[in-house]
C-alpha positions in Angstrom: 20.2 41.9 -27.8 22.6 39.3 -26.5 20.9 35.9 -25.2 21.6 36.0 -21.5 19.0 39.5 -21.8 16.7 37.8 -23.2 16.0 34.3 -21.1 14.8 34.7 -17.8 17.0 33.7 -14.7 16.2 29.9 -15.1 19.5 29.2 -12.0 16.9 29.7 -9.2 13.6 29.1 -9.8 11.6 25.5 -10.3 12.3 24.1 -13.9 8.6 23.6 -15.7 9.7 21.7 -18.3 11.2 19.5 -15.5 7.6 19.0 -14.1 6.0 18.9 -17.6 8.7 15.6 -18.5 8.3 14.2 -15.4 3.8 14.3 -15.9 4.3 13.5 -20.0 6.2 10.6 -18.3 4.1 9.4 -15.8 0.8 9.7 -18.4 1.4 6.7 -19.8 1.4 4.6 -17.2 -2.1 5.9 -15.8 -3.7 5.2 -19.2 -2.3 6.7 -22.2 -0.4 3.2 -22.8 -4.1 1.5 -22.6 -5.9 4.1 -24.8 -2.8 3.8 -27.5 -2.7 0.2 -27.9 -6.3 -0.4 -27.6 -6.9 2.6 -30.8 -4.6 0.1 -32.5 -7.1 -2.5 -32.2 -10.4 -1.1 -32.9 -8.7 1.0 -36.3 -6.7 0.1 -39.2 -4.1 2.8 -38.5 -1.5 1.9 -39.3 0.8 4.6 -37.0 -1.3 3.4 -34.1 -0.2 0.0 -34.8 3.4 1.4 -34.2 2.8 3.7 -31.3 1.2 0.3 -29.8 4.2 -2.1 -30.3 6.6 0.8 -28.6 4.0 0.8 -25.6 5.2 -3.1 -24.5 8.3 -3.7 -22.8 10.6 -5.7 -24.1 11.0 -9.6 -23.0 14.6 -9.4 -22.3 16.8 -7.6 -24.8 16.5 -4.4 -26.3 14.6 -1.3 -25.9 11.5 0.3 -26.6 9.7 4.0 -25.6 8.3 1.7 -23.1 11.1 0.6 -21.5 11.7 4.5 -21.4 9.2 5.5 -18.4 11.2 3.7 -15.2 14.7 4.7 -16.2 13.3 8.5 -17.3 11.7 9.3 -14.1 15.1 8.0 -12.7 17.0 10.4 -14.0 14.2 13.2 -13.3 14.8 12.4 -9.8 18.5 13.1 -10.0 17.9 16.6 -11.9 16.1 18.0 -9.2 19.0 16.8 -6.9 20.9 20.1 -7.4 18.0 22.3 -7.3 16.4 21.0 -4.0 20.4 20.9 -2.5 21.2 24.4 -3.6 17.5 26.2 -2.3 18.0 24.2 1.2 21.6 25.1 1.5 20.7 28.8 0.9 17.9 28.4 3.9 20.9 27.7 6.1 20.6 23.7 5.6 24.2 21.6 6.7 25.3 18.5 5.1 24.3 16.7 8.0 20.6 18.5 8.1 20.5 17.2 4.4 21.9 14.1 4.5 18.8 13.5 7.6 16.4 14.5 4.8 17.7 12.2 2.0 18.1 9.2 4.5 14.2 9.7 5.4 13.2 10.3 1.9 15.1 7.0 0.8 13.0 5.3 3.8 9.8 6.2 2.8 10.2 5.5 -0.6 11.2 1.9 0.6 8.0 1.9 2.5 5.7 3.3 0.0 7.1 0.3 -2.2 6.6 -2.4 0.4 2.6 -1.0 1.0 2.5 -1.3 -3.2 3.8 -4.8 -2.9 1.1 -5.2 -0.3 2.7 -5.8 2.6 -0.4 -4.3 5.0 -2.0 -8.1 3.7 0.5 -9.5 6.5 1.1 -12.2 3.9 4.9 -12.6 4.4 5.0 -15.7 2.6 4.0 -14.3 -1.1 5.6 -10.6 -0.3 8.1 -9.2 -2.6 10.8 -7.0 -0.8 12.2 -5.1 -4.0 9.5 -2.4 -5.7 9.9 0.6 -7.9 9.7 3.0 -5.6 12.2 1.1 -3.7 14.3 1.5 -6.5 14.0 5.3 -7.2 14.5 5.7 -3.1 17.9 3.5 -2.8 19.3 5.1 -6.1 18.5 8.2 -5.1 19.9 7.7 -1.3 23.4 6.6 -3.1 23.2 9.5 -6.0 22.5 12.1 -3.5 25.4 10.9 -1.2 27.8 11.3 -3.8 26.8 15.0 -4.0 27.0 15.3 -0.7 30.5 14.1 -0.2 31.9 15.8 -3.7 32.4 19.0 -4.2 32.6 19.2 -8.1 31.4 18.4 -11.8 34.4 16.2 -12.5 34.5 14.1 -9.4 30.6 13.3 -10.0 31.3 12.4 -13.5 34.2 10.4 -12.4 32.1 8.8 -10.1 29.4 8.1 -12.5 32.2 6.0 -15.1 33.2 4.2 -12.2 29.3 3.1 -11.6 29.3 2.3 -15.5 32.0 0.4 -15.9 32.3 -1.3 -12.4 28.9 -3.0 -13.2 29.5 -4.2 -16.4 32.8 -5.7 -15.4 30.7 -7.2 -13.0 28.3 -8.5 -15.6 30.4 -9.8 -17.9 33.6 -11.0 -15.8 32.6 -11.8 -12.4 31.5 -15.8 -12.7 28.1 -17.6 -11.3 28.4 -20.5 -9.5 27.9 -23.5 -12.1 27.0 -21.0 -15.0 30.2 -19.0 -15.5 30.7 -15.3 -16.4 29.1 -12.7 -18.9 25.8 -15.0 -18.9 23.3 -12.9 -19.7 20.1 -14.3 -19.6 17.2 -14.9 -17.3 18.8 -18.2 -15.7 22.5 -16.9 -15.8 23.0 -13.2 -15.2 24.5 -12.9 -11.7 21.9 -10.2 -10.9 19.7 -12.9 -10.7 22.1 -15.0 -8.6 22.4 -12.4 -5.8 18.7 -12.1 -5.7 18.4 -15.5 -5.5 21.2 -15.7 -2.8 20.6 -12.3 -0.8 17.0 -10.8 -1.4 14.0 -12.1 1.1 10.8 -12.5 -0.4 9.3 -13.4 -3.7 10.8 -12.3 -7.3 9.3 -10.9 -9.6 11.0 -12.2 -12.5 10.6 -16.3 -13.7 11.4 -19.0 -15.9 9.1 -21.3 -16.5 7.8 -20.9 -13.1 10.8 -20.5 -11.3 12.1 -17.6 -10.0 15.2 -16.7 -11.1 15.5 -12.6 -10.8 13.8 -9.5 -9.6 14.3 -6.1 -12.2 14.6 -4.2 -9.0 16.7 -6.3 -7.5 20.1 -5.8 -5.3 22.1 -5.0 -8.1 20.2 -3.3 -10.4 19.3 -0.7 -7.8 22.9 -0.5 -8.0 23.5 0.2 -11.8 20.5 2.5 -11.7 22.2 4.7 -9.5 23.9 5.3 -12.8 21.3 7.2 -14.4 20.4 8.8 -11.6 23.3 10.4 -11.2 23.0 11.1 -15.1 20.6 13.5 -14.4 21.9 15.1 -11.3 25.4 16.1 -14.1 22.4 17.0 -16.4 20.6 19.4 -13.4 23.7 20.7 -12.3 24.5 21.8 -16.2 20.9 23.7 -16.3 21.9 25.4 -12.7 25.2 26.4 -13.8 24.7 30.1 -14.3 27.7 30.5 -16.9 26.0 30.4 -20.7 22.5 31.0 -22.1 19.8 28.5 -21.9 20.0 27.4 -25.9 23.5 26.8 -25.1 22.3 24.6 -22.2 19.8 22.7 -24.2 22.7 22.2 -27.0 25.1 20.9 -24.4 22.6 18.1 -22.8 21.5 17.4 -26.4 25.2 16.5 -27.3 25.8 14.7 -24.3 22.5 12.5 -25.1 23.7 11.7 -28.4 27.3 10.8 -27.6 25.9 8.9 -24.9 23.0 6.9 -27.1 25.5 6.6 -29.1 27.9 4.8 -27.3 25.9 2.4 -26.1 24.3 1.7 -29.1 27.8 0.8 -30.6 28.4 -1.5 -27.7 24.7 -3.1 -28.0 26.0 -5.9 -30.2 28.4 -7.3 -27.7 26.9 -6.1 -24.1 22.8 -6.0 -25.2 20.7 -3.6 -23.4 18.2 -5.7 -20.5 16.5 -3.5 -18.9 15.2 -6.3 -15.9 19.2 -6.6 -15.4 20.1 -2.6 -15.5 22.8 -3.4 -18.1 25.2 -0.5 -18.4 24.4 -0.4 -22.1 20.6 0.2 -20.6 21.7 3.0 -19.1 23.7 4.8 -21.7 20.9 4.5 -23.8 18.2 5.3 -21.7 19.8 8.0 -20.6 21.0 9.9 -23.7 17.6 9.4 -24.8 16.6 11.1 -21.2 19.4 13.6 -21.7 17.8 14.7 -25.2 14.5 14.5 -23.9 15.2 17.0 -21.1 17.2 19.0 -23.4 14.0 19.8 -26.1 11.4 20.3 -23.0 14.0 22.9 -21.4 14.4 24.4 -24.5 11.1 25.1 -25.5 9.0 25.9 -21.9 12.1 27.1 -20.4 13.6 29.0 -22.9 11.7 29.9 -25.7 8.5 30.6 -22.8 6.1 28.5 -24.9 4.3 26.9 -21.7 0.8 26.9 -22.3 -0.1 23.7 -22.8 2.0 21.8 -20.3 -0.4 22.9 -17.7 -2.4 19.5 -18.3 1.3 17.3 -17.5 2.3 19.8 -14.7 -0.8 18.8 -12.6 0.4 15.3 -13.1 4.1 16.1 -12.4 3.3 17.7 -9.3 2.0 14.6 -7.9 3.8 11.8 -9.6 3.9 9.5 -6.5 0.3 10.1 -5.8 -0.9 9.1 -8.6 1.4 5.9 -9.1 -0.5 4.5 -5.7 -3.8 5.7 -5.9 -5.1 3.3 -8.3 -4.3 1.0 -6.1 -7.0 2.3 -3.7 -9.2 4.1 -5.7 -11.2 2.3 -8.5 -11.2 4.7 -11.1 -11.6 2.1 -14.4 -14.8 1.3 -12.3 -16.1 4.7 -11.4 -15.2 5.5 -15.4 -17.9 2.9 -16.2 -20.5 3.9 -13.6 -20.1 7.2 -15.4 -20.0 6.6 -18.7 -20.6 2.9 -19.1 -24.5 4.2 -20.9 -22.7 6.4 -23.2 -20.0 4.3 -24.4 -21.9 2.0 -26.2 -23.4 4.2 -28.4 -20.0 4.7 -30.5 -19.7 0.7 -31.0 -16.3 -0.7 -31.5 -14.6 2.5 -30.3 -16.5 2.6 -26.4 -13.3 0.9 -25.0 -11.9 4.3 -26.1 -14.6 6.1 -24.3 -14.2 4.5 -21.1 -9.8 4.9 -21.0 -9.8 8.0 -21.8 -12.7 8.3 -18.8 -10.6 6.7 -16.9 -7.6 8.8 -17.3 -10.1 12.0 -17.2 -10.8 11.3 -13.4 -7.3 10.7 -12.9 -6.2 13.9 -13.6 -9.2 15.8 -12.0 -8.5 14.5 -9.1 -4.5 15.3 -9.3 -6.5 18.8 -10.2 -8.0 18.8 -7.3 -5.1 18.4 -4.9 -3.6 20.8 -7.5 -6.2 23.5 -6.5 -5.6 23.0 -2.8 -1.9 22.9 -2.9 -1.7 19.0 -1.7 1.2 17.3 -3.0 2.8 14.1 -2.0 6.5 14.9 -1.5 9.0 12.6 1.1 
């Protein structure tokens, strides 16, 4: 029996290995990063120790799983790109009808990030203008135009070199002011110089008390439109209905690795800085995104063994939801109104006990919205 009898028609319906990375992503930034690093304090293990030290970002050079989540969800974003074009386009959708809905997505994005920043305090004076989901809503404005106005695989690639290589020629040729070029650190990278010069508001990044950059900053959105658009070659490869899945899985693997590769090789010279979006950043985030997305396709796509990503679907579903509602709801605190009699009785582990509360409610109540079909999509 050939392969392309075997898979199931995976061209036009919703990826769930897409929405199982996208939840295994977004778990450890509502509490398995906590519940990791705090095992490695309360045990002598000495894996946990490990996991722990990949579960901190890094302070300006380099890399680690942490650094992963951001520029993963990134690339996520621009999977689903083809998808969500191709199904609206097949509803009768024009460009212009499209390019309406990726403007207003973009906006609210931009708005969602300002209410994080807490803008609804009315305190302009400590606001900061650039945010996350700022990020991931101007990235994906200026990926999703680049679909819009191409009309093939090469052009976007071609497009995505000339994102890589434009920015670090801009990195490492383009001179600051009393500093000079290919700078890069906190006080001289010229990301931090356009922030400084162009972006209203506080920053988030500083040196010894001074702020001198913001990792969502002007440019970076910029250069993270990179691996956006990473992932929009990636979801346009798993649409593609020429080839069997396993061969699509094979092909993103490879890309990862030449990619990861590559900028691995070039680390020495042009470091990866993830508060300054380096293009070396994004050739290695992204081949490890690529290889990522290629193993979860390949085994709850493919190979049909989905059972257990039900539990990182329901967070998938909701991502955005669940980034902001800790900042409403108070679930560390309901977590010890619950269970703060019971924790103690375990001693040094109760810490454990109340996380992995915590992160318990989180989910039921994604479960909930689950159950009722409520999910938070601009």
């Amino acid at each position: 029996m050939s392969e392309s009898t075997q898979t199931p028609d995976l061209t036009s319906r919703r990826l769930l290995s897409l929405d199982t990375l996208r939840g295994f992503d977004m778990f450890w930034i509502i509490g398995g990063d906590a519940l990791f690093r705090k095992l490695a304090e309360v045990t002598d293990w000495r894996w946990a120790d490990t996991v722990a030290g990949e579960l901190t970002h890094v302070k300006w050079e380099g890399l680690r799983a942490y650094d992963m989540i951001f520029p993963l969800f990134m690339f996520m974003a621009g999977v689903a790109i083809p998808y969500a074009f191709a199904g609206r386009r097949q509803r009768g959708a024009t460009r212009r009808v499209l390019l309406r809905k990726v403007m207003w997505r973009a906006a609210v994005l931009v708005v969602l990030g300002l209410v994080c920043n807490r803008i609804l305090k009315l305190d302009f004076s400590t606001l900061r203008v650039a945010s996350v989901l700022g990020q991931i809503g101007l990235a994906y404005l200026f990926a999703s135009l680049i679909v819009l106005f191409t009309d093939s695989f090469h052009a976007r690639f071609v497009w995505l070199i000339g994102i890589l290589v434009g920015y670090a020629a801009v990195q490492l040729f383009v001179p600051v002011p009393g500093v000079g070029a290919g700078v890069l650190t906190p006080e001289g990278i010229i990301n931090g110089y356009i922030d400084r010069m162009l972006l209203p508001g506080q920053l988030y990044g500083k040196v010894d008390g001074v702020q001198m950059f913001d990792p969502e900053g002007l440019l970076c959105i910029v250069s993270a439109t990179g691996i956006t658009l990473m992932g929009v070659l990636a979801g346009s490869v798993l649409r593609d209905g020429q080839g069997g899945g396993t061969r699509k899985a094979v092909t993103l693997a490879l890309a990862g690795m030449v990619s990861l590769g590559i900028g691995l090789a070039i680390a020495p010279w042009y470091p990866p800085i993830k508060a300054a979006w380096t293009t070396t950043f994004n050739l290695q985030a992204g081949g490890i995104s690529l290889m990522l997305l290629a193993g979860f396709y390949l085994v709850i796509d493919v190979w049909q063994v989905n059972r257990w990503t039900f539990f990182f679907r329901v967070i998938g579903l909701n991502a955005i939801t669940i980034y902001m509602a800790p900042r409403i709801i108070d679930f560390p605190h309901a977590a010890d109104y619950l269970l703060g009699g019971v924790a103690p009785l375990v001693g040094i582990y109760a810490p454990l006990i109340l996380i992995s509360g915590s992160i318990c409610l989180k989910w039921l109540f994604l479960w909930f919205l689950y159950r009722h079909k409520v999910f938070l999509r601009v």
